[in-house]
C-alpha positions in Angstrom: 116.6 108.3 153.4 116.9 110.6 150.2 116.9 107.8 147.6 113.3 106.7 148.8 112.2 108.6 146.0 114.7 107.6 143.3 114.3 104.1 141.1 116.8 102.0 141.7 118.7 100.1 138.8 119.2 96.1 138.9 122.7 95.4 139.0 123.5 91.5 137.3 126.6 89.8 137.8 127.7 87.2 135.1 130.3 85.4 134.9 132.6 86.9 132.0 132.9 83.3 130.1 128.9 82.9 130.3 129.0 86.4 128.9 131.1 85.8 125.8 129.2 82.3 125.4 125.7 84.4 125.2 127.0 87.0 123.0 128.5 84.5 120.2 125.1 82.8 120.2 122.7 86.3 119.7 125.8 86.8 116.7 125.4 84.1 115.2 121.4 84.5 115.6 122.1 87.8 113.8 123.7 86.1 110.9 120.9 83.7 110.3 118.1 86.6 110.5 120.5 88.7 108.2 120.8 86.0 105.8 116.6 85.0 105.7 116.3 89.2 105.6 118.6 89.2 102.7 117.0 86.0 100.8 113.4 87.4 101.4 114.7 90.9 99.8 116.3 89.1 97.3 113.3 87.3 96.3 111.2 90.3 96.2 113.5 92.0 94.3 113.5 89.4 91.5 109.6 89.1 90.9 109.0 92.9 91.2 112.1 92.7 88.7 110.0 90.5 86.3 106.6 92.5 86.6 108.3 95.7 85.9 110.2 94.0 82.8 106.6 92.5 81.8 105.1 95.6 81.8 107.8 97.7 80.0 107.8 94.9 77.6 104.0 95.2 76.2 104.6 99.0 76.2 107.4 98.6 74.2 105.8 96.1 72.0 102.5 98.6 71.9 105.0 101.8 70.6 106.8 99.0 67.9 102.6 98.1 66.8 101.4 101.3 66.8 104.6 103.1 64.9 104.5 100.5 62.4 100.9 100.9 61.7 101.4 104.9 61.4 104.1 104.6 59.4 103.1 101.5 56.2 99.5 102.6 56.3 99.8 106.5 56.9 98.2 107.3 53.5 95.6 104.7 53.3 93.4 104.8 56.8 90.3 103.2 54.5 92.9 99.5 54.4 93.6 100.0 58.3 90.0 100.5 59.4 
């Protein structure tokens, strides 16, 4: 009795057709959860795309404001204030 103390491992038998029919179902499982991880990526990808492009816009359009007012008015502060 030496492998009282020793856990045994389950041992399954399947039948190999059973087998290939399980495995083409988890693949094509895969695919679908690939392709809803992709679209959902996708999707988050576009609106931080479009905040980022909002923001660098307004700071763009600040620089364009502020250099235009430093550059017509730089001699006469009294007409800008």
């Amino acid at each position: 009795m030496a492998e009282e103390g020793r856990k045994a491992v389950p041992v399954a038998v399947v039948d190999q057709e059973q087998f290939n029919q399980l495995m083409a179902r988890l693949d094509k499982i895969d695919e679908k959860i690939e392709f809803y991880s992709g679209e959902k990526f996708l999707r988050a990808g576009k609106s931080i795309g479009r905040d980022l492009g909002t923001a660098y816009g307004v700071c763009a359009g600040l620089i364009i404001i502020l250099a235009y007012v430093l550059f017509v008015y730089a001699g006469n502060w009294t007409r800008v204030i």
